[in-house]
N, C-alpha and C positions, 0 to 999 in steps of 0.2 A: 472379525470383519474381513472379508473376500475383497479382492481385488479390484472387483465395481463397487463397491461400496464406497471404497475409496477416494475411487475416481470422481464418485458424485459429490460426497464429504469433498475432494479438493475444487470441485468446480460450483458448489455452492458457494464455498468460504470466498473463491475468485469473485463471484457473482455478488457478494454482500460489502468485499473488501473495497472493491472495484465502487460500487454505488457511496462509500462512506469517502474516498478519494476526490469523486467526482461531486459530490455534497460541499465542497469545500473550495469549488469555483475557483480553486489555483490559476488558471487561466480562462477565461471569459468567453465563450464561445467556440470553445476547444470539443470536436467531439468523446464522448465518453470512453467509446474506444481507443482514443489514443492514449489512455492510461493503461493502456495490457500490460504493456512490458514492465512498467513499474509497478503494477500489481503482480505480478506476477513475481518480480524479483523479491518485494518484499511477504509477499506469501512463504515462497520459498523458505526466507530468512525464519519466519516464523512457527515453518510447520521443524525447521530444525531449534528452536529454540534460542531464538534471537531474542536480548533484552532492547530496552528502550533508545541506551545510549548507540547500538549496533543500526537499531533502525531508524534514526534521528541520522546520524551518518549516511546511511543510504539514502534518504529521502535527502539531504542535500545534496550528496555530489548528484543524483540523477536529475535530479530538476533543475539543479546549473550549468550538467554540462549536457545530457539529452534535450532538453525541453529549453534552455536557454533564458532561465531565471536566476535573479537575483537573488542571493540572500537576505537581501530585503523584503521582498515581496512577496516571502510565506515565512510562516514562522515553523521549523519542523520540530522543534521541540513538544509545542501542541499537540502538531501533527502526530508524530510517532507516541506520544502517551494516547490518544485518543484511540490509534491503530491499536498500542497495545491492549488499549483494556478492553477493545472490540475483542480483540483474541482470547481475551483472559473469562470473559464472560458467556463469549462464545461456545 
């Protein structure tokens, strides 16, 4: 796999990870874009081989301390199995 290949492989995965994020109406008339940086970060996490518990951790602290949520008010344990096995399937 070359170089561009790659890049479309990672902006694919942005592109499906992002929409599966955004599927889950975290915040309620939030635009979709505003989930980049958290796709992105945990893209990242994944394309190095992050497990469940790594990205469960990520998705709390950045949605409590970026986005200004509750750990009430998602559940990321869901969250990051669902992400995972997007990845895993993937």
């Amino acid at each position: 796999m070359d170089f561009n290949d790659l890049i479309n492989e990672h902006n694919a995965n942005f592109a499906r990870l992002r929409a599966l994020i955004v599927s889950k109406n975290l915040i309620p008339g939030i635009s979709k874009n505003s989930f980049g940086d958290l796709t992105e970060k945990l893209l990242q996490k994944l394309e190095k081989g992050a497990d469940k518990n790594q990205l469960k951790n990520m998705i709390e602290t950045e949605l409590c301390v970026s986005y200004g949520l509750y750990k009430s008010e998602f559940d990321s344990e869901e969250l990051a199995s669902e992400i995972f096995n997007w990845w895993e399937n993937n």
